[in-house]
C-alpha positions as CSV (number, residue, x, y, z in Angstrom):
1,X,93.4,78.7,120.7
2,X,89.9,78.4,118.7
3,X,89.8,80.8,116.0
4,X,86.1,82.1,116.8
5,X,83.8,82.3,113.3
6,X,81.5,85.5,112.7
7,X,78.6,84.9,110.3
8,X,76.9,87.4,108.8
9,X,73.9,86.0,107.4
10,X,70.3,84.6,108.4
11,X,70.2,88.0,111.1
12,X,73.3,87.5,112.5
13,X,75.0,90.8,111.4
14,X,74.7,93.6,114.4
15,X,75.8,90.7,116.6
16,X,78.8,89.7,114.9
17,X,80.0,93.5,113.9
18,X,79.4,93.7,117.9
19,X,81.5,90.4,118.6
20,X,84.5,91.7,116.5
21,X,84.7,95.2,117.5
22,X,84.7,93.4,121.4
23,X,87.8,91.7,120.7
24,X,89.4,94.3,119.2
25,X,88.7,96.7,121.8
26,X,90.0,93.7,124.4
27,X,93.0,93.7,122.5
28,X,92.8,90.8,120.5
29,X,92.9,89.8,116.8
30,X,90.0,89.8,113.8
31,X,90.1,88.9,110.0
32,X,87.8,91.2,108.6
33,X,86.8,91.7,104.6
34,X,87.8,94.9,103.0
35,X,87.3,95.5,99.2
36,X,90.8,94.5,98.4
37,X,92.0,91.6,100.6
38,X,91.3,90.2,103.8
39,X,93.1,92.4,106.5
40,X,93.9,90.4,110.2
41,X,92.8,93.6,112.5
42,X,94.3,94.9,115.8
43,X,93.6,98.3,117.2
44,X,95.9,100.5,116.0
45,X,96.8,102.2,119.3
46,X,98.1,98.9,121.0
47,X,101.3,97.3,120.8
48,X,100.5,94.3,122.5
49,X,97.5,93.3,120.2
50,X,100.1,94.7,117.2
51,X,102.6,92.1,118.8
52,X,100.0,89.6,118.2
53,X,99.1,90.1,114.5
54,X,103.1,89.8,113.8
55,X,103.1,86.8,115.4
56,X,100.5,85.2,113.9
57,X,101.6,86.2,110.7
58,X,105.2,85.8,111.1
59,X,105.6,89.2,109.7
60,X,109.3,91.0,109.5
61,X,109.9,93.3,111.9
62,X,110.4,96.1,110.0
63,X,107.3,95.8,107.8
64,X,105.2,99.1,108.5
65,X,101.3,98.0,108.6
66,X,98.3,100.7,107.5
67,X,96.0,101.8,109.3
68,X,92.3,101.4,108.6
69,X,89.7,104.4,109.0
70,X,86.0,105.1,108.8
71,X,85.7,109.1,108.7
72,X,88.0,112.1,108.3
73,X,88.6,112.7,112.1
74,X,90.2,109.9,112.6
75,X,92.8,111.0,110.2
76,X,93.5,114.0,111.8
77,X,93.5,112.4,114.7
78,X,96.5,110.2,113.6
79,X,98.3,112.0,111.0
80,X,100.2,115.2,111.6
81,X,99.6,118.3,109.7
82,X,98.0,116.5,106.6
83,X,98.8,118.4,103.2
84,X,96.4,119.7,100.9
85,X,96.9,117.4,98.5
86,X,96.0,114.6,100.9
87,X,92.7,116.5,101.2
88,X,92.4,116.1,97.5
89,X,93.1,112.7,97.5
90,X,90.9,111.6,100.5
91,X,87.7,113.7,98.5
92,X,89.0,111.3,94.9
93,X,89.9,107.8,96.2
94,X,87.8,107.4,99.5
95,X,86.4,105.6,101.0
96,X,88.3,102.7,98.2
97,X,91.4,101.0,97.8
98,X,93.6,103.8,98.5
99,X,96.6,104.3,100.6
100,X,97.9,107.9,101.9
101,X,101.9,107.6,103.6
102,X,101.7,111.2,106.1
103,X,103.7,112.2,109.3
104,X,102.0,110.3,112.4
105,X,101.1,111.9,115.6
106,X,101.5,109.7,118.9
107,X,98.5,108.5,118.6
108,X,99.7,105.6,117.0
109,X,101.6,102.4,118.3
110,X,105.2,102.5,118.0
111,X,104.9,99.4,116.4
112,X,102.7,100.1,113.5
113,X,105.2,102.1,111.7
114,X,108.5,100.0,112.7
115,X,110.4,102.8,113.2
116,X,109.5,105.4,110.7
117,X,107.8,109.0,111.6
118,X,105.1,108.4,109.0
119,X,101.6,106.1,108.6
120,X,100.0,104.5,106.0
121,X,96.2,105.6,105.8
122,X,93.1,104.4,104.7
123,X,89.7,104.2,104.4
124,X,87.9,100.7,103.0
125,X,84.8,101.0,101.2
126,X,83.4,97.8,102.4
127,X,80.9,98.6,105.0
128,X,81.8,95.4,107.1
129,X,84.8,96.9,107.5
130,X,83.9,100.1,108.1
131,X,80.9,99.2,110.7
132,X,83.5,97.7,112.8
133,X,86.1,100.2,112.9
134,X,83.3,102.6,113.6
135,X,82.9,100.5,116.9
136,X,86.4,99.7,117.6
137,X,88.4,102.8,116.5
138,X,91.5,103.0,114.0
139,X,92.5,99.3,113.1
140,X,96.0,98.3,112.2
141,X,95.4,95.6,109.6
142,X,98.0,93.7,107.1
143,X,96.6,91.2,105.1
144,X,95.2,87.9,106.9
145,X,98.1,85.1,106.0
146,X,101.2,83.9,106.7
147,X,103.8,86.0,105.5
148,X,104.9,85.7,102.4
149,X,101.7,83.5,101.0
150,X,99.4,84.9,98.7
151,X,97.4,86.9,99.8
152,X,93.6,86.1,101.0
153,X,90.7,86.7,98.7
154,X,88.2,85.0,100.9
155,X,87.3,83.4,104.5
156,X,88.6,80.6,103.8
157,X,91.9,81.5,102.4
158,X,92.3,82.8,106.2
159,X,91.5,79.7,108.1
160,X,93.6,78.0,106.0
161,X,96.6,79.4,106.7
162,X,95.9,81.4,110.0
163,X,92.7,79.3,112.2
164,X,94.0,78.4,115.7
165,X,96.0,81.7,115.5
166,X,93.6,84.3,115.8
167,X,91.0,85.1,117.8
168,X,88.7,85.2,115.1
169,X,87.6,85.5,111.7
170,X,84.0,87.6,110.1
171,X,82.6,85.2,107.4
172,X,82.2,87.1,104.1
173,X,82.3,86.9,100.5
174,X,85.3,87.4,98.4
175,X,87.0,90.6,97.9
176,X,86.1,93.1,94.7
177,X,89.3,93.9,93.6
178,X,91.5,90.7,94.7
179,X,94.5,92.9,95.4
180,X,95.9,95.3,98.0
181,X,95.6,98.9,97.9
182,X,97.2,101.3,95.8
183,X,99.6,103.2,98.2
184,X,100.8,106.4,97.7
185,X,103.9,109.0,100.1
186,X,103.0,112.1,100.9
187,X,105.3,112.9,103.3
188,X,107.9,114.2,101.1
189,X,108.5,117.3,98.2
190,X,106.7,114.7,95.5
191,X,104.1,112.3,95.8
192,X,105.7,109.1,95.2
193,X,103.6,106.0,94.1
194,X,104.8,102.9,97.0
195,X,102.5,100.5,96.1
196,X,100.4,100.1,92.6
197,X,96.5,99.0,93.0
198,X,93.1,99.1,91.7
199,X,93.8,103.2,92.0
200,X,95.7,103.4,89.0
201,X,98.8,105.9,88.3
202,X,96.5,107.5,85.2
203,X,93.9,108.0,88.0
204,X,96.1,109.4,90.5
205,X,98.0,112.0,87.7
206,X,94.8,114.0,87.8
207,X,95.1,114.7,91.1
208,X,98.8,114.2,91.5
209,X,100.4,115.5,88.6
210,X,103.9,115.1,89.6
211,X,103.6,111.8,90.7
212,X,106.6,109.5,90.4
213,X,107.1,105.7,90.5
214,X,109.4,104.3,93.3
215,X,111.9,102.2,91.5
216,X,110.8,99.0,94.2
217,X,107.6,98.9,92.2
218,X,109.2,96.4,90.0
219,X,112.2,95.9,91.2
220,X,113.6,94.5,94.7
221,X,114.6,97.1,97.3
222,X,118.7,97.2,98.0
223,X,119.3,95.1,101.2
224,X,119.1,96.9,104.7
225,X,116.6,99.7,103.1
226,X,114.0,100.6,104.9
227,X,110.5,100.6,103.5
228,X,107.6,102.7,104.0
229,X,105.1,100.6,102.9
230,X,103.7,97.1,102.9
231,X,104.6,94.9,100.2
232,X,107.8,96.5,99.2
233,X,111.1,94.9,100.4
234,X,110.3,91.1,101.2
235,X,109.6,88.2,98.5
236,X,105.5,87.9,98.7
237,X,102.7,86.0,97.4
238,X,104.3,83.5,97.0
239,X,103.6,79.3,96.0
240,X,106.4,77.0,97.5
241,X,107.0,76.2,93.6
242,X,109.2,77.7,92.1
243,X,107.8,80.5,90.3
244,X,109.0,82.7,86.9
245,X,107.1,85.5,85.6
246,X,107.3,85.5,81.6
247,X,107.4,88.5,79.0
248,X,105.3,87.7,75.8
249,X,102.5,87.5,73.6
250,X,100.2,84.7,73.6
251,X,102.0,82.7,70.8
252,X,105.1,83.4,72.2
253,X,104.2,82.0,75.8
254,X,102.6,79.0,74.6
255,X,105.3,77.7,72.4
256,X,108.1,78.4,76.0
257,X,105.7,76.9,78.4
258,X,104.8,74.1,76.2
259,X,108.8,73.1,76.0
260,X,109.0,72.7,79.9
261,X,108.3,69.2,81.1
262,X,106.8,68.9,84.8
263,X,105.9,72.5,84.8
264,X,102.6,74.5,85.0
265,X,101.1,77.4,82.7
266,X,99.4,80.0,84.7
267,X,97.7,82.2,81.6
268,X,95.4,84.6,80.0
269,X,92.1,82.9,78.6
270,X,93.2,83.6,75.7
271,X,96.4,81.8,76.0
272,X,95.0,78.6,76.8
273,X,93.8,76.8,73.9
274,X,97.7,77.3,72.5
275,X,98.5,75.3,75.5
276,X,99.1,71.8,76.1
277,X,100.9,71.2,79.4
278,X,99.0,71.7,83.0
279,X,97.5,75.3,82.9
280,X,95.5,77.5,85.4
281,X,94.2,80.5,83.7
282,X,93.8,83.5,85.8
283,X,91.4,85.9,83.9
284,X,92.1,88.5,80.9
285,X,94.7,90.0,79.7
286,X,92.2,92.8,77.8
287,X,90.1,93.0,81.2
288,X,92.7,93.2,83.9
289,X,91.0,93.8,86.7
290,X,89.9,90.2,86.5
291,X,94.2,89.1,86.6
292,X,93.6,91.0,90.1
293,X,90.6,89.5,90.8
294,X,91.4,85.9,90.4
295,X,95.7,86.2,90.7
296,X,96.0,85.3,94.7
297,X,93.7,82.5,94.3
298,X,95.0,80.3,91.3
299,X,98.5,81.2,93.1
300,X,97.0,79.2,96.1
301,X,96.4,76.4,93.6
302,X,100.0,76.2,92.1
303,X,101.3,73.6,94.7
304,X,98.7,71.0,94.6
305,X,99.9,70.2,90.8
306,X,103.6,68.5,92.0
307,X,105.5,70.2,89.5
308,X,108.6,71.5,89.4
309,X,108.1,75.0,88.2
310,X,105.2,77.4,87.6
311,X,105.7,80.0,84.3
312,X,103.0,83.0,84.7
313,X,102.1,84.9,81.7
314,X,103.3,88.7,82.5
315,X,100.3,91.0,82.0
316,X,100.9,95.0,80.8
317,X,102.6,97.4,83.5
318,X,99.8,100.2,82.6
319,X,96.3,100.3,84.5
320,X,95.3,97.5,87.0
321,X,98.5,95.7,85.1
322,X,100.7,97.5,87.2
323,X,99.7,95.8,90.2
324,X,99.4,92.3,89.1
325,X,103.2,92.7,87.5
326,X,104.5,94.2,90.9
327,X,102.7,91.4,92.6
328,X,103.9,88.6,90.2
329,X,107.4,89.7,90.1
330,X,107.5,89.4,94.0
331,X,105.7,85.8,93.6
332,X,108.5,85.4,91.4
333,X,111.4,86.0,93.3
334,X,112.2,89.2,90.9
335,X,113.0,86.2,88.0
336,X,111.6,87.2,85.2
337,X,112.1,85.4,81.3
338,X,111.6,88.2,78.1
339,X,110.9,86.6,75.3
């Protein structure tokens, strides 16, 4: 199979949102740019087309996807009695990188939610995105790689790993915020934070007061549990190098990386003048929306340097940190050095 390639530009844009939404609605499969990541789109309400984004993927099974909106009604339309709170929520975060868990109604494909009685909701605030889904209706739509790769950033990050897979791809620039959405359950007694993102917990405590951290947010899920959101359970994001997540400040990372032989520094910029083995930095650890910006893409990088080990400077667990650390740690395989 060709892997079809939208463009945007020099007037091409009505015909391409047209071309996507047509596939979709034919039950087939499209990459399309949201603020966070690249998502690899199939209408929400078909199994077969779900079928296919698994397989392209090579997703496990029982890995719930979320669903992608463009207005309210179609939240009511797929959620069951939706809480007040998710009202609140909705009027906050969206349209943005936010992600509500609610009770489903049968609208949805079986094999969305992998089993569960609940979906993961929401609405992108890229209008490419939401132009389409506009045309298409309610798009089921992990991100656009092969599982368990970091995640994709860009167009090209999806043909790399998934061209001749797919039916096709919309060409766009590179996503704001670099990692998935922030994804929250309100299907319970307690919100209960799932998934850290750009949304941070001192953004949601306004609104959810009562919030609590699920303890897989940084650490790995006990075996045979089942997961209610994406990006939970399975190692993720991962380089084929082997890769540790390390607890430090900037002295103290410099002088451990610089004692391993064939490895490679992944850093803050202001780490890397202390460093004299291979580095990649990957933005600022004062700024760290730019770690989310940049993290998936020098993570891409790791395995054209040949070594035999990749040490990633650790960034804070508070704001946007959150969500690089849960990130990391699963790029990590949970191994983490303190120093």
């Amino acid at each position: 199979m060709i892997t079809e390639k939208l463009e945007l530009s020099g007037g091409l844009y009505e015909k391409s949102i047209e071309k996507a939404a047509e596939i979709l609605k034919s039950g087939g499969t499209v990459a399309i740019p949201t603020e966070t990541v690249y998502g690899l789109a199939a209408c929400a309400n078909s199994d077969s087309a779900i079928k296919k984004v698994f397989a392209a993927k090579g997703r496990p099974q029982d890995n719930p996807l979320i669903v992608h909106i463009s207005d309210m009604d179609m939240l009511y339309e797929i959620a069951a009695n939706v809480p007040k709170q998710a009202v609140k929520c909705a009027e906050k975060f969206w349209p943005g990188p936010f992600t509500m868990v609610l009770k489903k109604t049968d609208k949805i494909a079986d094999s969305v939610s992998r089993g569960l009685d609940t979906v993961a909701v929401r609405m992108p605030a890229n209008k490419v995105a939401c132009d389409i889904i506009r045309k298409s209706g309610p798009l089921a739509a992990p991100s656009a790689n092969l599982s368990g790769k970091p995640s994709p950033t860009s167009a090209k990050h999806v043909i790399d790993d998934l061209d001749g897979k797919i039916d096709a791809v919309v060409m766009s620039g590179s996503c704001d915020y670099g990692v998935e959405s922030t994804v929250v359950s309100l299907d319970g007694d307690t919100p209960r934070l799932l998934r850290p993102g750009a949304v941070t917990v001192e953004q949601l405590k306004e609104i959810l007061p009562d919030i609590i951290i699920d303890k897989a947010v940084l650490a790995q899920p006990e075996s045979g549990s089942k997961v209610a959101s994406p990006g939970m359970k399975y190692k993720h994001y991962a380089p084929k190098t082997e890769t540790y997540l390390v607890e430090g400040n900037s002295q103290a990372f410099a002088d451990f990386v610089n004692s391993k032989k064939n490895s490679l520094a992944v850093c803050f910029y202001e780490d890397s003048d202390k460093i004299i083995i291979n580095k990649l930095t990957y933005g600022s650890g004062n700024k760290e929306i730019t770690l989310a910006q940049q993290i998936f893409s020098v993570l891409r990088e790791v395995d054209n340097y040949g070594v035999s080990a990749v040490y990633v400077h650790a960034p804070s667990k508070s704001g946007v940190g959150l969500a690089v650390y849960n990130r990391l740690i699963r790029a990590a395989s949970f191994r983490v050095i303190s120093l």
